[in-house]
Phi, psi and omega in degrees: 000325180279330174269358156299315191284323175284344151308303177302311203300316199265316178290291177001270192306346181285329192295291190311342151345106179303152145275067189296311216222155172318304197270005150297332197254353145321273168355286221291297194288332201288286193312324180284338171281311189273006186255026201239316174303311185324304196300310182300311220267337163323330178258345156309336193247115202269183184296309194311323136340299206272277211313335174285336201244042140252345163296329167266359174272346164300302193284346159310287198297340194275322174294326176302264221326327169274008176298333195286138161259303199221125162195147205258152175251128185237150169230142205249132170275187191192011181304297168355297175310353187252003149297343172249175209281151176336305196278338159276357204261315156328244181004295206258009157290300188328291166352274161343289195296313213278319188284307174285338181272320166312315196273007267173282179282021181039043126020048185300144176229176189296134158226013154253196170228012153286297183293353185281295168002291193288159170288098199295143175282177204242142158256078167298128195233132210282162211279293190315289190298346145266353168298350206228008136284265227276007200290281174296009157109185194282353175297288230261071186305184172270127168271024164217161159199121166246148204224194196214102197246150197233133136265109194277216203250334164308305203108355174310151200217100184284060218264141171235177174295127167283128207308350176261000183265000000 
């Protein structure tokens, strides 16, 4: 009953539409075709649907989650960074962070030219851990930071912001 009256609602408004020009009255039928796909595809999708595909969207998060191997809590100092001149001591807190965590969480890094071959893992750094570095500007870094660094089953190695920051 309610998508009749929004049906009824939506041809109005198209009626009541101007009409100027040949390519006004394109518009008009173009709008009326997709909000005519909408309608259809709204009504395609039973309950039975939606509840299956929140059933498959739980085990995708229980598989990240069984992904993680390892994971560590850090407090990263960053005083270093503040031996270099103003205009530099951000960047090279990043530095900082990408150097402690490579040596802390065992890092493989290439050592043959056999191995370049193969996909080496990443030290990924989460978006939050570089806002909160670049947060008082490039002078003034944080002299500490602590973070939460994850290891999956690849060795890829994730670092985020700890959760009490």
């Amino acid at each position: 009953m309610v998508k009749e009256e929004k049906e009824k609602a939506s041809t109005e408004e198209l009626n009541e539409l101007p009409e100027e020009t040949e390519l006004g009255k394109e518009e008009t039928t173009e709008l009326a075709a997709v909000s005519e796909e909408k309608e259809l595809a709204k009504e395609e999708v039973l309950p039975t649907e939606v509840a299956e595909e929140a059933e498959e969207a739980k085990p995708k998060k229980k598989k990240e989650e069984e992904e993680i191997v390892e994971e560590r809590f850090y407090t990263i100092p960053l005083q270093k960074a503040l031996v270099r001149p103003p205009k530099k001591r951000a960047p090279r807190a990043m530095q900082l962070i990408k150097v402690f965590v490579t040596k802390h969480m065992k890092l493989e890094m290439k050592v043959s030219e056999e191995e370049e071959e193969e996909e080496l893992p990443q030290l990924i750094i989460n978006s939050d851990v570089n806002e909160k570095v670049w947060s008082r500007g490039i002078e003034k870094p944080p002299r500490r930071i602590k973070v939460r660094a994850t290891k999956d089953k690849d060795g890829n190695v994730t670092v985020y912001l700890a959760e009490n920051q």
